[in-house]
N, C-alpha and C positions, 0 to 999 in steps of 0.2 A: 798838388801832388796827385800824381796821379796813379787809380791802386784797380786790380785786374778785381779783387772783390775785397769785399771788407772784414774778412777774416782776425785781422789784426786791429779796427778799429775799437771794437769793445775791451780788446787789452788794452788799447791807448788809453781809453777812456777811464775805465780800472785804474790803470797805473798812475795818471792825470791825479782823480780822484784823492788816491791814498797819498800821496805827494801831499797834496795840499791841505789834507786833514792832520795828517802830520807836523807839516810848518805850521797851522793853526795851532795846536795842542801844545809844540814847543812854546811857540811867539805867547799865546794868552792862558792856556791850559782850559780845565774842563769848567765850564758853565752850563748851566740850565736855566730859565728864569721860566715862573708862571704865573699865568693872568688870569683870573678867578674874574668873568660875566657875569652878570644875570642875575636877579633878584633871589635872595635868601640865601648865598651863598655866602661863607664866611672862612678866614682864616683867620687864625692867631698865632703869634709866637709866645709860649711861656718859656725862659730859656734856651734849653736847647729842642725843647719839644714843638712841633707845628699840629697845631689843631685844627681838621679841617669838616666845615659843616658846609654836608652837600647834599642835602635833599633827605639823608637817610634817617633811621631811627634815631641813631646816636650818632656823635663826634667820630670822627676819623683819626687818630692820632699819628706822628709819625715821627721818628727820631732823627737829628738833624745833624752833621759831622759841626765839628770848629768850626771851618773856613767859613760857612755860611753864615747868612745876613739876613 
């Protein structure tokens, strides 16, 4: 294709974009996953609660929906 400038590309590119975030989110829906490196760092699950030890004074706490695992 041939284009006088690319005016229009970064909407393609946008539009591209949200399309396919979209069919993602329908097809699998929302995921996060985290990878905890490095020496001395810790998580725990108690229930629904994630305790997270990262270098600081104290625990991190964080409250956690259902769906989660």
């Amino acid at each position: 294709m041939l284009r006088d400038n690319d005016s229009f590309a970064a909407l393609h590119g946008l539009t591209r974009a949200l399309t396919a975030n979209a069919v993602t989110g329908v097809s699998s829906g929302f995921t996060r996953e985290l990878d905890i490196v490095g020496i001395g760092y810790r998580c725990d699950m108690k229930g629904r609660i994630a305790s997270f030890v990262l270098g600081y004074s104290h625990p991190s706490n964080s409250f956690c929906p259902k769906a989660s695992t």
